[in-house]
C-alpha positions as CSV (number, residue, x, y, z in Angstrom):
1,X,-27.8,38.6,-33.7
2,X,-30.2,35.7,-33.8
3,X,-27.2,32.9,-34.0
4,X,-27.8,31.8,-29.7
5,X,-31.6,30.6,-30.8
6,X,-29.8,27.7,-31.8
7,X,-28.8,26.8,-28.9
8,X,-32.5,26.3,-27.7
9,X,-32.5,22.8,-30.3
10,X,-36.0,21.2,-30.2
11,X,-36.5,18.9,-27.2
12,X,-34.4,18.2,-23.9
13,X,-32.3,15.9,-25.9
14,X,-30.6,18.6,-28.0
15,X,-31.1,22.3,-26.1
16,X,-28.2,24.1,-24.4
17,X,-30.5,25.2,-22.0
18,X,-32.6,23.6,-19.4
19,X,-35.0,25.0,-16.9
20,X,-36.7,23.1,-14.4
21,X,-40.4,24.6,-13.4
22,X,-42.5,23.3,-9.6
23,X,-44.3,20.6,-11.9
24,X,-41.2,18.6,-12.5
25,X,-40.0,19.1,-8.8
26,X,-43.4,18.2,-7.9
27,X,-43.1,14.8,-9.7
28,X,-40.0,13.9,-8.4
29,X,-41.2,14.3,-4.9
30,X,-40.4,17.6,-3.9
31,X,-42.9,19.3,-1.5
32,X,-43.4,23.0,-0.9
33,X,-41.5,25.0,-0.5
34,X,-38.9,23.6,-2.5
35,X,-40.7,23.0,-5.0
36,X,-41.4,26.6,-5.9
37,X,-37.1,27.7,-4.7
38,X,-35.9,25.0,-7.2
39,X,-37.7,27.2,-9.7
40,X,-34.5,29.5,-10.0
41,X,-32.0,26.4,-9.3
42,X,-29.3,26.6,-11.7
43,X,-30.9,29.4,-13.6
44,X,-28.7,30.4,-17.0
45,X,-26.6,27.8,-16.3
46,X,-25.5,26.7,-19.9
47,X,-24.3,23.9,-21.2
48,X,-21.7,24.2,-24.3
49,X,-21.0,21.5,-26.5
50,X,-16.9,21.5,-27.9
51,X,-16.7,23.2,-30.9
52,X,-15.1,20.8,-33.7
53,X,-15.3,22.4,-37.1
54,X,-12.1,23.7,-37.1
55,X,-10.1,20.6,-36.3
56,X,-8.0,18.9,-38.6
57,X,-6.4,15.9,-35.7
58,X,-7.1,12.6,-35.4
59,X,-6.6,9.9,-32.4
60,X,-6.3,6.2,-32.0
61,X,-6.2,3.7,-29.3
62,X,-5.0,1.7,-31.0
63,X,-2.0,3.3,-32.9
64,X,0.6,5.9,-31.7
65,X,-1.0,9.1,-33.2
66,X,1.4,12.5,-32.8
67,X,-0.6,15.8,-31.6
68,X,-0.8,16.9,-34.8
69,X,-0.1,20.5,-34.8
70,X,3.3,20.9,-36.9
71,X,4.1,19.8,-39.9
72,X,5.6,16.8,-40.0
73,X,3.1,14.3,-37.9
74,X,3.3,10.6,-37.8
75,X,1.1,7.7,-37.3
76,X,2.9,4.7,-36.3
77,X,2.1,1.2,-35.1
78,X,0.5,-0.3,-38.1
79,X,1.6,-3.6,-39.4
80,X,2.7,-4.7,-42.6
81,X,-0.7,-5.8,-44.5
82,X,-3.2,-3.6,-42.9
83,X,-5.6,-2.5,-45.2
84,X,-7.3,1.1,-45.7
85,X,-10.4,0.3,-44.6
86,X,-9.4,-1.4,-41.6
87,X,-7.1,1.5,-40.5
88,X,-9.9,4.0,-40.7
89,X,-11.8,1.9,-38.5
90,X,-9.4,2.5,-35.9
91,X,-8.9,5.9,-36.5
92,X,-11.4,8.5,-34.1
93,X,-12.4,11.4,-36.0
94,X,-12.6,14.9,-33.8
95,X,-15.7,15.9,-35.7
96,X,-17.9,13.1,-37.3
97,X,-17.9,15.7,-40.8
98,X,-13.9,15.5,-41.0
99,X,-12.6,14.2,-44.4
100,X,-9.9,11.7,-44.2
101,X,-7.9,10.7,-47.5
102,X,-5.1,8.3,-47.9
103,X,-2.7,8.8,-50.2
104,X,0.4,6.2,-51.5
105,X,3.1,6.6,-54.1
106,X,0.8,5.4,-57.1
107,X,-2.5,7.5,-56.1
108,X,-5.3,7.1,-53.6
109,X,-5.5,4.1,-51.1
110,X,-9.0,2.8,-50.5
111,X,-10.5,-0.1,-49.1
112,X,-9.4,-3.4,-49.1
113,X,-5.7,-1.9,-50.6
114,X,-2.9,-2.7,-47.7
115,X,-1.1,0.3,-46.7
116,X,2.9,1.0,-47.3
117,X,5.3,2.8,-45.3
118,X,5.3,6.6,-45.5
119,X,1.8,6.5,-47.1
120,X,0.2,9.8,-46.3
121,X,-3.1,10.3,-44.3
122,X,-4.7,13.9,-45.2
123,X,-6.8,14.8,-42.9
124,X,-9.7,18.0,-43.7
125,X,-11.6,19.7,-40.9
126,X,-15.2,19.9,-40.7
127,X,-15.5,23.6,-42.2
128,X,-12.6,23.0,-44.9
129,X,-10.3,25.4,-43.4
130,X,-7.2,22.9,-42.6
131,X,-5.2,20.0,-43.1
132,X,-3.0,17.9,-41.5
133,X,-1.0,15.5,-42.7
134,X,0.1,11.9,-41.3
135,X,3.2,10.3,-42.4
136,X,2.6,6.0,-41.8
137,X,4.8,4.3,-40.4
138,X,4.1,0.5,-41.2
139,X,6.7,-2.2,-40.6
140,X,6.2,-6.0,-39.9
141,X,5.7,-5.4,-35.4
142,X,4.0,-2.3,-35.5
143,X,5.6,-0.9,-32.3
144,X,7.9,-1.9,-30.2
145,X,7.5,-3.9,-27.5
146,X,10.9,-2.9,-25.5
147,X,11.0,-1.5,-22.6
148,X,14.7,-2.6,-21.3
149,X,16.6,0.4,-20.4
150,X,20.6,0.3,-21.0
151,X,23.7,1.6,-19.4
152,X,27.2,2.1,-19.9
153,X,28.0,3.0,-16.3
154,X,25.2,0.8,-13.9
155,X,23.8,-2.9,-13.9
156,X,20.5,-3.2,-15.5
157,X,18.9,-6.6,-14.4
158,X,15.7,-8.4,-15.7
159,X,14.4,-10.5,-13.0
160,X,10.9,-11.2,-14.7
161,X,9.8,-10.7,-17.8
162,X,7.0,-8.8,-18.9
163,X,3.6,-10.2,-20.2
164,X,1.7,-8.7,-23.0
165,X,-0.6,-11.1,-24.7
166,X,-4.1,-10.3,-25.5
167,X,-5.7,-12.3,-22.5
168,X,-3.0,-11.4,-19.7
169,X,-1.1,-8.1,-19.0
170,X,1.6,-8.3,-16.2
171,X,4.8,-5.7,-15.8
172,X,8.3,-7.0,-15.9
173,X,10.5,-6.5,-12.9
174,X,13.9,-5.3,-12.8
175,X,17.0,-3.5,-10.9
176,X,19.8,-1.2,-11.5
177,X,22.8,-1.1,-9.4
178,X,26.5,-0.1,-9.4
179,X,26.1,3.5,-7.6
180,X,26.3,4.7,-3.9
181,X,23.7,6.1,-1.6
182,X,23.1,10.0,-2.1
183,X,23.7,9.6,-5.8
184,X,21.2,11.9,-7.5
185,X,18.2,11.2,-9.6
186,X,19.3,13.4,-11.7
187,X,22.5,11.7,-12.0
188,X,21.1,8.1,-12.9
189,X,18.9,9.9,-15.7
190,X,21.7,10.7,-17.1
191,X,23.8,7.3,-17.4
192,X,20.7,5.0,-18.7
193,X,19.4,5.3,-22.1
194,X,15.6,3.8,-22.7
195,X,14.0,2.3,-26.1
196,X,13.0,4.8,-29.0
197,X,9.6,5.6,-28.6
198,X,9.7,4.2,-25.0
199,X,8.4,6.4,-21.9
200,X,10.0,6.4,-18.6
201,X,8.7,7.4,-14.9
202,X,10.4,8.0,-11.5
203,X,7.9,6.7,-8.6
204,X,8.3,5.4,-4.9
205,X,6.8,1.7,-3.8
206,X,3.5,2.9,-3.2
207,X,3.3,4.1,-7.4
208,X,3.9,8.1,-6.5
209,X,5.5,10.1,-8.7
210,X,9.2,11.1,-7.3
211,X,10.7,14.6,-8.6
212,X,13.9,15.6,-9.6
213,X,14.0,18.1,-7.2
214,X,12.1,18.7,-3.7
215,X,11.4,21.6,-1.3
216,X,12.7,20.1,1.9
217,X,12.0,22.1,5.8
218,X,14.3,24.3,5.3
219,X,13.0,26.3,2.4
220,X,15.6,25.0,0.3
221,X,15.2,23.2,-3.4
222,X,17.6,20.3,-3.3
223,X,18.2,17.2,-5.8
224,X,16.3,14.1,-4.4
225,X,18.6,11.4,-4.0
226,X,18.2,7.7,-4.7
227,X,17.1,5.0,-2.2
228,X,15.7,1.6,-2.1
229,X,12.1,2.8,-2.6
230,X,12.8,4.5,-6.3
231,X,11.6,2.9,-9.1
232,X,12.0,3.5,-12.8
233,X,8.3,2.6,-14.7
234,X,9.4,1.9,-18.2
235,X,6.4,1.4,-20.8
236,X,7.6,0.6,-24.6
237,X,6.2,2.1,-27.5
238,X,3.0,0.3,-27.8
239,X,1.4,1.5,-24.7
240,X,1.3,-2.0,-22.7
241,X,4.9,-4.0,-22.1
242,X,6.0,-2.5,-18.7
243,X,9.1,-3.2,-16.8
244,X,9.6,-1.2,-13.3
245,X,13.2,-1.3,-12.3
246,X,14.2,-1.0,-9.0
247,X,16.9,1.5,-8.1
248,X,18.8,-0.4,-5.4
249,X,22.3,1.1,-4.2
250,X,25.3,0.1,-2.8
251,X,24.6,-1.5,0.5
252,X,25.9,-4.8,3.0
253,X,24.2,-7.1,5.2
254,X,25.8,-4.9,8.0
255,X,24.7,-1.3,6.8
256,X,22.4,0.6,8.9
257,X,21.8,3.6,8.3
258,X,18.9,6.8,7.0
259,X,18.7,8.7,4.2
260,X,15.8,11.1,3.6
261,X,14.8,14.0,0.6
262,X,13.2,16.2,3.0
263,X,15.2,16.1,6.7
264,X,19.2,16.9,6.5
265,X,20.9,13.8,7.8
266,X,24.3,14.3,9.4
267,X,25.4,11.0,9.2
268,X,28.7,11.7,11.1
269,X,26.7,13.4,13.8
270,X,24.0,10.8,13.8
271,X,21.9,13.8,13.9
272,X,18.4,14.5,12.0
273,X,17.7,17.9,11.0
274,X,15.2,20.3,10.1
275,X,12.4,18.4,11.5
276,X,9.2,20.4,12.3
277,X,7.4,19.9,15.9
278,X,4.1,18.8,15.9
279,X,5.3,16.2,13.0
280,X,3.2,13.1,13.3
281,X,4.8,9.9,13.8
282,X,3.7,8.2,10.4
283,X,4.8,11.3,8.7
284,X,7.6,11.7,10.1
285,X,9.2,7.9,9.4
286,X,7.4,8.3,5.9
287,X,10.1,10.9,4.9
288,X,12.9,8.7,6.3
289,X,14.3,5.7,4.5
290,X,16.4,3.2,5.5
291,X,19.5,1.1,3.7
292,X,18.6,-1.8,1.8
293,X,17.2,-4.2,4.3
294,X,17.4,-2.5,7.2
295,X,14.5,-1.9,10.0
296,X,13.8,1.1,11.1
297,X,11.7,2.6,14.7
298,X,11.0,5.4,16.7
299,X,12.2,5.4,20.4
300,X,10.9,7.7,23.1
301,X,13.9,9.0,25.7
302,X,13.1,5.3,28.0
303,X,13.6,3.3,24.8
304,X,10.3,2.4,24.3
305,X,8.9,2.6,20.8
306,X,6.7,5.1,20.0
307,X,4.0,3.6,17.4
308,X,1.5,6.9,16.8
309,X,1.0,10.8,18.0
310,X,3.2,13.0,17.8
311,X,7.2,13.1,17.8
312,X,9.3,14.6,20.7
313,X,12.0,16.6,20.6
314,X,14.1,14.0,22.6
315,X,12.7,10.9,20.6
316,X,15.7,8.7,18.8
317,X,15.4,6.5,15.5
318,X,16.8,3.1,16.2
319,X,18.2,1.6,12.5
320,X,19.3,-2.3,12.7
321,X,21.1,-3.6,9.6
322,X,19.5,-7.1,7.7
323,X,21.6,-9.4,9.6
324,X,20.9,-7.6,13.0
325,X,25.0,-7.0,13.8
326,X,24.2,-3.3,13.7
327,X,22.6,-1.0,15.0
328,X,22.7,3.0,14.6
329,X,20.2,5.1,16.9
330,X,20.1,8.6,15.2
331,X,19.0,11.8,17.7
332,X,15.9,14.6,16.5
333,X,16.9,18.4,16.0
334,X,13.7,20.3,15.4
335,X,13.3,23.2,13.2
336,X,13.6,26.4,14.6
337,X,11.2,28.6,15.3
338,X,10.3,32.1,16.1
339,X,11.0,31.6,20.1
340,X,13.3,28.5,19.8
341,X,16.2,29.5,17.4
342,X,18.2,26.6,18.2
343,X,18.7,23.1,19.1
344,X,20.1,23.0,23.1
345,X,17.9,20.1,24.3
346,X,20.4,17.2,22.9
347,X,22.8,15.3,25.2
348,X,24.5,12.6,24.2
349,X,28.1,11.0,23.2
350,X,29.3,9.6,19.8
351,X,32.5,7.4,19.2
352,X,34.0,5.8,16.2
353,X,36.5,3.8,19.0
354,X,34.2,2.7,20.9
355,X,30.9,1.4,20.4
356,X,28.0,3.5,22.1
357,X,24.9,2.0,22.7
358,X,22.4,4.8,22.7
359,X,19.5,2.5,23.9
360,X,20.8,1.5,26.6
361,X,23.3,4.2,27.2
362,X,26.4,2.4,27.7
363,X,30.1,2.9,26.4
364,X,31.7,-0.6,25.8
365,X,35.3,-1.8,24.7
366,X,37.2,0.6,27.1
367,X,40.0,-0.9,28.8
368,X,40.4,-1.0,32.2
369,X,43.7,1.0,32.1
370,X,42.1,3.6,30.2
371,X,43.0,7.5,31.4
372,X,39.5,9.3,31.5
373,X,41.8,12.2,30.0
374,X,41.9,9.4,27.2
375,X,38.7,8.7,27.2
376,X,37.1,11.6,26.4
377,X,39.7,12.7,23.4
378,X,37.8,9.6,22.1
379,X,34.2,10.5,22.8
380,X,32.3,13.5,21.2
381,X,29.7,15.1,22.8
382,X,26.0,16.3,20.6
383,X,26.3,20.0,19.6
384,X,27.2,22.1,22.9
385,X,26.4,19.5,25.0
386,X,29.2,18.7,27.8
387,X,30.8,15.3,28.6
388,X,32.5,14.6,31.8
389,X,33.2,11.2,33.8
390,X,31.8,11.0,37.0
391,X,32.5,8.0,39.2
392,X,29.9,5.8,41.0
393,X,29.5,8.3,44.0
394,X,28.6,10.9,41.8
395,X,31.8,12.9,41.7
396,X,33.6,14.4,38.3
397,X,36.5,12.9,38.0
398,X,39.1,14.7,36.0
399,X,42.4,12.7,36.7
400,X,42.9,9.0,37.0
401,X,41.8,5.9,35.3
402,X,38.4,4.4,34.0
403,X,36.7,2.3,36.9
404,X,34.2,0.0,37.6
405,X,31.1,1.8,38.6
406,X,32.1,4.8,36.5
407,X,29.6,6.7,34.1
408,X,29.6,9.4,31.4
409,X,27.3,12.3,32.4
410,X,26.3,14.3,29.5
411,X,24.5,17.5,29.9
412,X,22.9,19.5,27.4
413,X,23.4,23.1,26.1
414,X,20.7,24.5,28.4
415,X,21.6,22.3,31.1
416,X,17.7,20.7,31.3
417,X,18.6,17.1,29.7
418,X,21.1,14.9,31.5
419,X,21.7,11.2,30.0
420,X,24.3,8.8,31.9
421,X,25.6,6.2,30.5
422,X,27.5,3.0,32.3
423,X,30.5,1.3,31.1
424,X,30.3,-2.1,30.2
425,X,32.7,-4.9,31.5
426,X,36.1,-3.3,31.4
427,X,39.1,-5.3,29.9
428,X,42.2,-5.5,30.5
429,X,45.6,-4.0,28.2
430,X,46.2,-5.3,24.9
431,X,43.8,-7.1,22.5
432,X,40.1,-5.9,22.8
433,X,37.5,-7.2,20.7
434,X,38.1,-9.7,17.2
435,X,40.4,-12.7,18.3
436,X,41.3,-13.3,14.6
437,X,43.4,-10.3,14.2
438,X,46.4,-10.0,15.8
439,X,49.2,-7.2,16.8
440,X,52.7,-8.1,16.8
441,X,55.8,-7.9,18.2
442,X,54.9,-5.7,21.3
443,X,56.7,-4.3,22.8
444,X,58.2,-3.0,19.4
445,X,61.2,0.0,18.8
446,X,59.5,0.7,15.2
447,X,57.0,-1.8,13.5
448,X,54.0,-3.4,14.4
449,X,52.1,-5.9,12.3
450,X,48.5,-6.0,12.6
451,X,47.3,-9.7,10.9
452,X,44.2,-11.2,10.4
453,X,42.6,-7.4,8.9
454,X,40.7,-7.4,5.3
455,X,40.6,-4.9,2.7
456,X,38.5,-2.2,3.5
457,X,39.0,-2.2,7.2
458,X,40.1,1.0,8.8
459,X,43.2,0.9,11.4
460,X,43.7,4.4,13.7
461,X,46.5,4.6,15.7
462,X,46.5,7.4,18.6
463,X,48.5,8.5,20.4
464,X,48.3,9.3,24.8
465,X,47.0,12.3,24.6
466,X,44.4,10.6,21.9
467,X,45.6,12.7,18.7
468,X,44.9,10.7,15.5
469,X,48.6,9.7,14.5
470,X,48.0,7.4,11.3
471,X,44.9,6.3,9.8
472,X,45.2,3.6,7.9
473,X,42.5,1.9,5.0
474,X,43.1,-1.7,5.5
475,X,44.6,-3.3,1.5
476,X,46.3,-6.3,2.7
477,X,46.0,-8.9,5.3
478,X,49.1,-7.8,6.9
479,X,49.5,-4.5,7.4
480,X,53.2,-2.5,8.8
481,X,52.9,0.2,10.9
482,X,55.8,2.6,11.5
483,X,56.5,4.3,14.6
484,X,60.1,5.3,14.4
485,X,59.6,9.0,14.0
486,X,57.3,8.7,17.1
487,X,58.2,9.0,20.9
488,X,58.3,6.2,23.3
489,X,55.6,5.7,25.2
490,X,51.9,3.7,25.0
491,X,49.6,3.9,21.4
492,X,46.1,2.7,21.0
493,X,45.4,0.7,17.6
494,X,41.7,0.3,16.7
495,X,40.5,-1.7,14.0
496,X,36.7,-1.2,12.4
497,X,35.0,-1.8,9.8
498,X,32.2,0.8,8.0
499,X,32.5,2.4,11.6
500,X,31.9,-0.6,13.6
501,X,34.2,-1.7,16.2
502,X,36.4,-4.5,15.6
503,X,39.3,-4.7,17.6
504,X,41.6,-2.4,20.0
505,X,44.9,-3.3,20.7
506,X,47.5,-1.5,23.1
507,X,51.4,-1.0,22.1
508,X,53.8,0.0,23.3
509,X,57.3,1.8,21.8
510,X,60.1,1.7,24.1
């Protein structure tokens, strides 16, 4: 019952306790009345010191020492010729009153006597109640210094190597590539294999960790996906060789596109989804990330960038690919809400025939000869919004052909946004677009050769009522198209390439 007057030691140095009475306030410059309420400050506050007796573990900064809770633990890091004495010294004891004994094949191992492989160290707690035991691991490099990380399925670069001498420390950089955008982390971990002993971390470009799987807007845990901004943080057994490896997918000079972890990106609707109101703008491009090399910015509805505050619901992200060829402008849906379930604010057209400058707002690469019927078979409007041609007095037209002065009015859902966009300079029938490929012969009873294509293009042939009638992935540089089970009449042939217009030409089967 008497065991806590212990804890009162002998002098401030080694009490538990410490109570503070006006004198001391009063030397330290407090006045009254403080110095009288500072009486009871932190009264029975008590200060515990760890208690050690029991432990039977060890640590070491200097060697890789396990937890040493089971039964088979393991010190390892120790190089051939190491003596006993030596090792101690860079073993830290838990409790100053441990007992530590090493023991080798012939007996105890003192002093100046170098250590061997699985030499034992026996380690007794303070208050002779346990033991653990240490298996040695000594070899001629101590641990290993590797931190390259292999793979049977991706390309694992080393563009620097890592430093580790004793007066400079600098981390290796690397890369992995051979995979696709919206590959999984959880995919990559499983096709690269890192060094025994060797610990591996996922983080972004500013050092944060990355998870395997997020919480994204919509309440929903998905798998985070790889982008240019993931890195793999590889450090090899002995604590200090690092090599960060960049996770860099699949992309050209002419990509342009978003990915993100926690919006829903409909690539194919250019549409971002799930994104709260009220989002800030740093936030909100902080969760966005663009393909390798691209630039990426936040537009207002007049096209002017919007640098700070907050987002609006009829704000636009402009993406240019590296070489500046391309640019893809993707449109905002918010998240609903309790009063506003769904998205009927959006009002604009898409096309992968024409290109659609959403900037701007204007349509070019349509012909001059082009039925608006046509025309809007080959347009599609954002989610319930409508799409109608109207021409430069104002009036729909429903019949006819495009013309000069014409525009696309596009109204949305709830009828409150309307966007117009022009045409740009009309051309005339037959070749639109890359001079280099060419269409032949035309007029033509069954095949038509389209020259000058590479593989990987994309060749859609429609028909005059714009259905799709063959779509075609470019493998030669020559490619035959057959239209004898077809009808006479006119067919539009458009060539792009990753959804970017290349070239329209207009046949015709008679």
């Amino acid at each position: 019952k008497d065991a806590y007057k212990g804890s009162f030691g002998t002098n401030e140095a080694d009490t538990e306790w410490l109570r503070y009475d006006p004198a001391y306030w009063e030397r330290n410059g407090t006045g009254w009345p403080n110095n009288i309420l500072n009486d009871t400050k932190d009264l029975g506050k008590h200060y515990m010191y760890a208690v050690t007796d029991y432990k039977s573990t060890i640590s070491s900064v200097v060697y890789k020492v396990s937890e040493g809770y089971k039964w088979n633990e393991s010190i390892k890091g120790i190089t051939t010729g190491t003596t006993a004495a030596t090792f101690l010294g860079n073993i830290i004891k838990a409790n100053e009153k441990q007992v530590l004994t090493i023991k080798g094949a012939a007996g105890i191992v003192e002093g100046a006597s170098a250590l061997s492989n699985t030499d034992t160290l026996v380690v007794m707690s303070a208050d002779s109640t346990n033991i653990t035991k240490y298996i040695l691991t000594v070899s001629p490099d101590g641990l290993s210094s590797n931190a390259v990380i292999t793979s049977s399925r991706y390309t694992v670069s080393i563009d620097q190597q890592p430093k580790s001498g004793t007066e400079e420390v600098e981390a290796g950089i690397g890369n992995v590539k051979g995979f696709d955008y919206g590959t999984t982390l959880r995919t990559i971990m499983a096709n690269i294999q890192i060094p025994a002993g060797a610990t591996l971390d996922i983080i972004d470009g500013k050092g944060a960790y990355v998870p395997l799987i997020t919480l994204n807007f919509d309440t929903t845990y998905v798998n985070v996906t790889v982008n240019s901004n993931t890195y793999l943080s590889v450090t090899a057994e002995n604590g200090v060789t690092q090599i960060i490896y960049q996770l860099i997918p699949t992309a050209t000079e002419n990509d342009a596109f978003i990915t993100s972890d926690i919006y829903s990106v409909a690539q194919k609707d250019l549409l971002i989804e799930f994104v709260p109101r009220g989002t800030d703008v740093a936030t909100f491009l902080g969760n966005l990330v663009a393909s390798a090399g691209a630039s990426i910015k936040l537009l207002n509805n007049m096209g002017q960038e919007r640098l700070d505050g907050y987002i609006a619901v009829d704000d636009k992200v402009q993406v240019t690919s590296p070489n500046g060829n391309v640019s893809k402008v993707y449109y905002l849906s918010m998240l609903a809400e309790r009063y506003i379930q769904s998205t009927t604010y959006l009002a604009y057209i898409i096309s992968n025939i024409y290109t659609v400058d959403q900037v701007s707002y204007k349509v070019d690469g349509v012909s001059g000869d082009e039925t608006v019927a046509s025309f809007l078979t080959k347009v599609t409007a954002s989610m319930g919004a409508t799409a109608v041609v109207i021409d430069k007095n104002g009036n729909e037209k429903n019949s006819g052909d495009i013309d000069n002065g014409d525009k696309v009015k596009v109204t949305s859902v709830d009828g409150k946004i309307t966007n117009y966009y022009t045409f740009g300079t009309l051309t005339s029938a037959g070749q639109i677009g890359n001079n280099s490929i060419e269409m032949y012969p035309n007029p033509t009873s069954d095949i038509i050769n389209i020259s000058g294509v590479k593989a990987g293009n994309r060749i859609q042939v429609y028909n005059s009522v714009g259905a799709t009638i063959r779509d075609i992935n470019v493998q030669n540089s020559v490619e035959r198209i057959s239209l004898r089970s077809q009808p006479n009449g006119i067919y539009m042939i458009v060539v792009s390439d990753n959804n970017k217009f290349v070239s329209r030409f207009k046949a015709i089967k008679q």
